[in-house]
C-alpha positions in Angstrom: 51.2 98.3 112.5 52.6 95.4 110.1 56.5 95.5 109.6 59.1 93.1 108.7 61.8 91.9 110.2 65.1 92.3 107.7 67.0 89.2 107.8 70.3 90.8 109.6 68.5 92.1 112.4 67.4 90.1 115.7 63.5 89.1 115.7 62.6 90.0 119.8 59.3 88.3 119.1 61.3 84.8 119.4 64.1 85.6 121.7 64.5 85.1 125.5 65.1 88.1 127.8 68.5 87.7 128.1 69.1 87.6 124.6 67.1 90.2 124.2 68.7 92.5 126.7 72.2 91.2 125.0 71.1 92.7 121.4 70.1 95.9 122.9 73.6 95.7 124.1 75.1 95.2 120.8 72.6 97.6 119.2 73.7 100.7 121.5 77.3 99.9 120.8 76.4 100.0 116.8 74.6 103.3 117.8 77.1 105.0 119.6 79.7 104.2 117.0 77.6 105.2 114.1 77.0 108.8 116.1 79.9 109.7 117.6 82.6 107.9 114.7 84.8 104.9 116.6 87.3 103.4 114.7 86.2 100.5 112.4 90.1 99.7 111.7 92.1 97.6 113.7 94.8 99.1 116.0 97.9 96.7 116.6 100.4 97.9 119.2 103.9 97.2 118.5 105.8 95.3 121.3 108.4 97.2 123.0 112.4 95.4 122.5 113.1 93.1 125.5 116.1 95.6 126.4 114.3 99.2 125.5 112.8 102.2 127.6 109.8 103.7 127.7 111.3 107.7 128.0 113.3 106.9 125.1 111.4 104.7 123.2 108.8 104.1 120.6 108.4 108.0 120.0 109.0 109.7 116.1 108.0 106.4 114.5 109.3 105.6 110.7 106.8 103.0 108.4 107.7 101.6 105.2 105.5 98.6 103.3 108.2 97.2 100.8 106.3 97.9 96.9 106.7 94.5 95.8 105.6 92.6 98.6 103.0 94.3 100.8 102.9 92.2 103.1 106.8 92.9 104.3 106.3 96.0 106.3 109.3 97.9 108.9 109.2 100.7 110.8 111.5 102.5 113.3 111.6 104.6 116.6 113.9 106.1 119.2 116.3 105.5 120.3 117.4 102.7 118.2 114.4 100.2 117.9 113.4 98.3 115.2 110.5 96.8 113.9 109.3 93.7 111.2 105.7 92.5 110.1 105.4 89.2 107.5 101.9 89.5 107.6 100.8 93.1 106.4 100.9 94.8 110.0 99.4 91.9 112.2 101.5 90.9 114.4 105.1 92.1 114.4 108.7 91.5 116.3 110.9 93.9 117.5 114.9 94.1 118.1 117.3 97.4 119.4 120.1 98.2 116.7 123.2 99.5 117.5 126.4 101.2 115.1 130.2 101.8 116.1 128.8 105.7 115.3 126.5 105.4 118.0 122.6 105.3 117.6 120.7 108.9 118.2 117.2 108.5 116.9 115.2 110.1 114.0 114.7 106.9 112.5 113.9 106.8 108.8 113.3 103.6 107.0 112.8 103.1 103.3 112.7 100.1 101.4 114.3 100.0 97.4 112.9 98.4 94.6 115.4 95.9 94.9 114.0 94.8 98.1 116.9 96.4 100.3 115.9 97.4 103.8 117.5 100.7 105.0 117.4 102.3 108.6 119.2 105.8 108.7 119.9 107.5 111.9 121.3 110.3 113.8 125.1 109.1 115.5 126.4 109.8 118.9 129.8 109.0 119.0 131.6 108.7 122.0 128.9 110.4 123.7 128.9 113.2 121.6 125.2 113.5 119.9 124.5 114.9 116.3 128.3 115.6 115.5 129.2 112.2 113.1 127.0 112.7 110.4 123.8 110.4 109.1 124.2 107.1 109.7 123.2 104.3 106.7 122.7 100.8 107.9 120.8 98.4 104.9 119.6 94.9 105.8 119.3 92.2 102.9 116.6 90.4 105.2 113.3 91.4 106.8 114.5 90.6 110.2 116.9 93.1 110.4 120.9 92.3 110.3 121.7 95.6 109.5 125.1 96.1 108.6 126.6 99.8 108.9 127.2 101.1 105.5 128.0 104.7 106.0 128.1 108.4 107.4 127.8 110.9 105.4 130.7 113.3 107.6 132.2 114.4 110.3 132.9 118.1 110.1 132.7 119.4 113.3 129.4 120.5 112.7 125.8 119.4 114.1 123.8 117.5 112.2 119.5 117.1 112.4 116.3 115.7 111.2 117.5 113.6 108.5 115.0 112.2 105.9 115.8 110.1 102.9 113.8 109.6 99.6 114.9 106.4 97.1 114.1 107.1 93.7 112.2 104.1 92.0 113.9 104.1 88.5 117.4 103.5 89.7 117.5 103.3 93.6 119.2 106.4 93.9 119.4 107.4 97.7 118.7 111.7 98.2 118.9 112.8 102.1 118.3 116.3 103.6 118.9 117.7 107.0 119.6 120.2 108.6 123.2 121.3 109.8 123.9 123.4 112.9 126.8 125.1 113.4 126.6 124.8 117.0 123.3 122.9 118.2 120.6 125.1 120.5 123.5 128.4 120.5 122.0 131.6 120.9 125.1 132.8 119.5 124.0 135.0 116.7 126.8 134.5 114.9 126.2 130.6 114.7 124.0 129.4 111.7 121.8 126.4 110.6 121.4 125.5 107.0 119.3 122.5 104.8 122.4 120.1 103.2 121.8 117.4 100.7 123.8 114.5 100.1 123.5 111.3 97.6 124.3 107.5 97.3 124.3 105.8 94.0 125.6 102.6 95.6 122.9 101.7 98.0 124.4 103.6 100.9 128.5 102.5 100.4 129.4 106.2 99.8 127.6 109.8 100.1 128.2 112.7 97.9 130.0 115.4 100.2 126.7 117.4 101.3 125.8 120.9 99.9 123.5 123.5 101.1 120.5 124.2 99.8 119.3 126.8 101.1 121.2 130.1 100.7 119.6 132.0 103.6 120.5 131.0 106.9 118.5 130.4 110.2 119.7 130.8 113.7 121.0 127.8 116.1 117.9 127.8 118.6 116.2 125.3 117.2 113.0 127.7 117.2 111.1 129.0 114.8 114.0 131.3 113.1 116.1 127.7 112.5 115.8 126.3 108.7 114.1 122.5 109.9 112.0 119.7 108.3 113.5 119.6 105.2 111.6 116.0 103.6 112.6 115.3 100.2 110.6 114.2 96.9 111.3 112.5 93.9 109.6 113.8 91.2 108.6 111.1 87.7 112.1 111.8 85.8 114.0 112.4 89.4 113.5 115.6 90.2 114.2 116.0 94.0 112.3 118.9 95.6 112.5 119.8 99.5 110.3 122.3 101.2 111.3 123.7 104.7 110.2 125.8 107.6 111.9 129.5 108.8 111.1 132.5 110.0 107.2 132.2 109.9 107.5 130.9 106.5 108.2 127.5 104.3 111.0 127.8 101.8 111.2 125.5 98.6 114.0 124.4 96.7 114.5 122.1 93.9 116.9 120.1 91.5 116.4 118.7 88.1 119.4 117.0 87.5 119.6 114.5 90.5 121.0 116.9 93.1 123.5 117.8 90.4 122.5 121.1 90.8 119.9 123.6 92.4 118.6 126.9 92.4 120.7 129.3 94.0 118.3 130.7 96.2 115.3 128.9 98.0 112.0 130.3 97.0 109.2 131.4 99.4 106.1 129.3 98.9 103.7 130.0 101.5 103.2 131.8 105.2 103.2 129.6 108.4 101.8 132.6 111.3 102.9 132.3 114.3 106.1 130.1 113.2 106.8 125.9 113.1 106.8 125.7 116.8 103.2 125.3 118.3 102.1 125.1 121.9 99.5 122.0 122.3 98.0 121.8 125.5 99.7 118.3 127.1 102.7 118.2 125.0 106.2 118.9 126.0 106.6 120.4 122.5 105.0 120.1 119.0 105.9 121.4 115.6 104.3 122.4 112.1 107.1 121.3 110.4 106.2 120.2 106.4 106.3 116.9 104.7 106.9 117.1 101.1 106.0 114.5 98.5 105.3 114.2 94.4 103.0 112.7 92.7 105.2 109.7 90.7 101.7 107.6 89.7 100.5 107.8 85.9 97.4 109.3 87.4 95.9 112.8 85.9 98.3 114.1 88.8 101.5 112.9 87.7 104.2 115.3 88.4 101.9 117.2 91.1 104.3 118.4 94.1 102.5 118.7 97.2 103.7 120.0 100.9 101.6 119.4 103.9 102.4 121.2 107.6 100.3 122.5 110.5 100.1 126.1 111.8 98.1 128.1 114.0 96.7 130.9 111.3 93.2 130.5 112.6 94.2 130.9 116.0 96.5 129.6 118.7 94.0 127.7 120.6 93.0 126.1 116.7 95.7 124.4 114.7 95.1 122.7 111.6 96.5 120.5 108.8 96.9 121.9 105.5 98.5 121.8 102.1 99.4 123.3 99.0 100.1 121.9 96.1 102.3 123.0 92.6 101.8 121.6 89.1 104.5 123.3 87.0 107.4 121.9 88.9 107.2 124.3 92.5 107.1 127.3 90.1 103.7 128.5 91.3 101.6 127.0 94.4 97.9 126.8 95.0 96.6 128.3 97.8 95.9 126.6 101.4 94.2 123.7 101.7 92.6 123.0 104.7 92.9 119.1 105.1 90.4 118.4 108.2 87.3 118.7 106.9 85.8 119.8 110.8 84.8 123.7 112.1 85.6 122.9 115.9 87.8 125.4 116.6 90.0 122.6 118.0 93.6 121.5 117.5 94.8 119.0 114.7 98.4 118.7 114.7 101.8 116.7 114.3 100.7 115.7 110.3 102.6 113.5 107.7 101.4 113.0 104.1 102.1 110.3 101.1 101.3 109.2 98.5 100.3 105.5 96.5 102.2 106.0 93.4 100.0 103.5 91.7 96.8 105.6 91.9 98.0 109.1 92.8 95.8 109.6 95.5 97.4 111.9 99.1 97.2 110.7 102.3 97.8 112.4 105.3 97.9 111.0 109.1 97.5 113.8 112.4 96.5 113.9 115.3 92.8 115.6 116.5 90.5 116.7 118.9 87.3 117.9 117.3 85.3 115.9 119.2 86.0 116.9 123.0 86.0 119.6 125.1 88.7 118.3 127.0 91.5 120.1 125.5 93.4 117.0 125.8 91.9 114.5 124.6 92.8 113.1 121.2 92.3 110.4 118.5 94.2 109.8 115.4 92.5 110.8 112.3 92.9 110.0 108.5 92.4 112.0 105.4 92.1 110.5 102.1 92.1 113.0 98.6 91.4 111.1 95.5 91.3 114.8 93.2 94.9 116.1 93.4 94.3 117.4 97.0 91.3 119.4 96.3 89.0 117.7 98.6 89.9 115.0 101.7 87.6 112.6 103.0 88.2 112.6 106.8 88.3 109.2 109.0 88.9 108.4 112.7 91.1 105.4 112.8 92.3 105.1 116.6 89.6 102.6 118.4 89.9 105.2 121.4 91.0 108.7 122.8 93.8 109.6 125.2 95.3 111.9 126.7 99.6 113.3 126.6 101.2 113.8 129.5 103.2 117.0 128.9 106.0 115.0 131.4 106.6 112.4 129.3 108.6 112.9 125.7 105.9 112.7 122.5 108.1 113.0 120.1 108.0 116.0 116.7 106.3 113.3 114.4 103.9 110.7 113.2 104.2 108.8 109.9 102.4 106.6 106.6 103.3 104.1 104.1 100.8 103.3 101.4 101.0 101.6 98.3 98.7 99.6 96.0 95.7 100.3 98.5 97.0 99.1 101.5 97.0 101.7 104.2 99.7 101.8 107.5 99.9 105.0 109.4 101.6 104.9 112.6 102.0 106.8 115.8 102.5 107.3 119.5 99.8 107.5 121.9 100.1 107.3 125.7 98.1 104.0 127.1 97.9 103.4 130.8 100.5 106.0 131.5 102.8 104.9 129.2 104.7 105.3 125.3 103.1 103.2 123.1 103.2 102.7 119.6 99.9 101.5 117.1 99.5 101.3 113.9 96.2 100.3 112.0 95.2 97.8 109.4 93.4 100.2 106.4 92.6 99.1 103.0 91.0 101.7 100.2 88.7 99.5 99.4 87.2 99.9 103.3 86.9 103.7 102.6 85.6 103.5 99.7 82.8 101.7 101.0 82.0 104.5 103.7 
């Protein structure tokens, strides 16, 4: 038989055996990366700060690329770490924070068009967690010197799962959470609700907070308590906020700024079997949704998408999905399964966003379609480029591992993305320990797949 030899593969005729024997080598690794889908992304592990923990560190990660510079990224953990990349995601430092209010995790970290660096934060004043309000520290620099700007109250109240959206066309500050009238009571009198509360000064002052939802959940911090309230800003500032209760996800939504909302929440879709979700090697995991709005002048523009995990198919298969509205939340598509896989296995702990200079949806999870070991799990990528109608799915950890249900996980992963450049980041466990990755993604590397 004739055949030639293509110019970017080894010629054995010429080569000695141990350079043959190293190519077969190198061939099998292409092989068993083309087969069984490794990573072709870089992972970079950020470095633990010199006077951090590992039980109470680098969980519930926050990522932010700053718009106008992409190469300026910053992300968060608990308890109170910070983190700084110059160089798009290569290498980065890291330093602790600390506040007079205390630091209590749930990191968030956003970045303003003016190039202001925020880290908000649960408090724990005087030892006393969750009861001083959301804490606002901004930075002028990169590196961090984060001066304490604000809380938004102290009401005797208990106060949860902040997140914080900056509108674009006039840096506008919009935070939800969820208040407790008496954290983790089983006191059926006691009450959680979703609050909102404003800055129009880059953090100096807080509108006093107002609820937004009308019907109350319960105190357990289960799946009858009103949690993961994420807000969106929509092209002329709407703000719309989607949330979990009772087996369900409620939607609410202002048109004025926060000026004022709809009475009532609205019921937009089912979650069976409730927010909280049993995944075999964690210590606990959630479905809690993400919402975001399409702000881009793509076809999608306006398009208000929320993105969550539940167990409908099954409690020993969750998976990631998401509707989307494009009348302004006033109707919904239905599900959308976002892995693209008919395992039967579990895909959980999801966050979504969007590049507001294409439109196209992004969500980062965790997954474990590929083993039979029920523990086992990689970090996947989808990627929709229609408006959510279809995802492309891609594996972007370099390796599996496996949770210790003893050691904290965290109740979330997280992505920034703008202009094509790609950071998700999350917690794996790596020679028995908390660490924290993130990978080094461009579109332009999955569009070529």
């Amino acid at each position: 038989m004739n055949f030639r030899i293509h110019k970017n593969y080894p010629d054995f005729r010429t080569m000695s055996v141990k350079k043959i024997k190293f190519a077969l080598v190198l061939f099998g690794c292409f092989c068993f990366s083309f087969l069984f889908g490794q990573s072709e992304f870089e992972n970079v592990q950020l470095p633990l700060p010199k006077n951090a923990t590992y039980f109470y560190s680098q969980v519930e990660p926050s990522i932010c690329i700053n718009p106008k510079k992409t190469n300026e990224v910053i992300a968060g953990s608990v308890m109170n770490d910070y983190y700084y990349s110059k160089n798009g995601g290569k290498t980065w430092k890291a330093k602790s924070i600390s506040s007079k209010w205390g630091v209590n995790g749930d990191p968030c970290m956003i970045i303003d068009t003016l190039g202001r660096y925020f880290y908000f934060h649960l408090s724990n004043i005087d030892g006393k967690p969750l009861v001083g309000g959301m804490i606002c520290q901004r930075s002028k620099k990169l590196k961090g010197k984060f001066k304490m700007k604000s809380h938004t109250l102290q009401n005797d109240k208990f106060h949860d799962k902040e997140w914080v959206a900056v509108n674009p066309k006039n840096n506008d500050l919009y935070m939800t959470w969820t208040q407790f009238d008496a954290y983790d009571s089983k006191d059926p009198n006691d009450y959680s609700f979703i609050v909102f509360s404003k800055s129009i000064d880059g953090g100096e002052t807080w509108t006093d907070p107002v609820s937004i939802s009308h019907i109350p959940g319960d105190c357990r911090d289960d799946d009858q308590t009103a949690e993961g309230a994420v807000p969106a800003v929509g092209p002329n500032g709407e703000i719309y906020v989607a949330w979990s209760r009772n087996d369900s996800i409620w939607f609410n939504y202002s048109l004025d700024q926060g000026a004022t909302w709809l009475p009532r929440e609205v019921f937009i879709v089912e979650q069976p079997i409730g927010w909280v979700i049993k995944i075999p090697g964690l210590y606990r995991c959630n479905g809690l949704p993400v919402t975001a709005c399409d702000q881009s002048s793509s076809d999608h523009n306006g398009t208000v998408y929320v993105n969550w995990a539940d167990q409908r198919n099954g409690e020993e298969n969750t998976d990631i999905w998401l509707i989307k509205s494009q009348d302004g939340g006033k109707t919904w598509s239905p599900p959308k399964k976002v892995n693209d896989d008919d395992s039967g296995k579990h895909q959980f702990l999801t966050w979504m966003t969007i590049d507001q200079t294409n439109g196209y949806v992004y969500c980062v999870f965790y997954d474990r379609r590929h083993y039979e070991d029920e523990r086992k799990t990689d970090v996947f990528l989808a990627v929709s480029k229609d408006g959510g109608d279809s995802f492309q799915n891609i594996r972007i950890s370099e390796s599996p591992f496996r949770p210790n249900p003893k050691i904290f996980f965290g109740d979330y992963t997280n992505i920034s993305v703008h202009n094509g450049v790609i950071r998700p980041i999350w917690t794996r466990l790596h020679k028995g320990k908390i660490t924290l990755h993130t990978a080094l993604i461009e579109q332009h590397q999955l569009d070529e797949q």
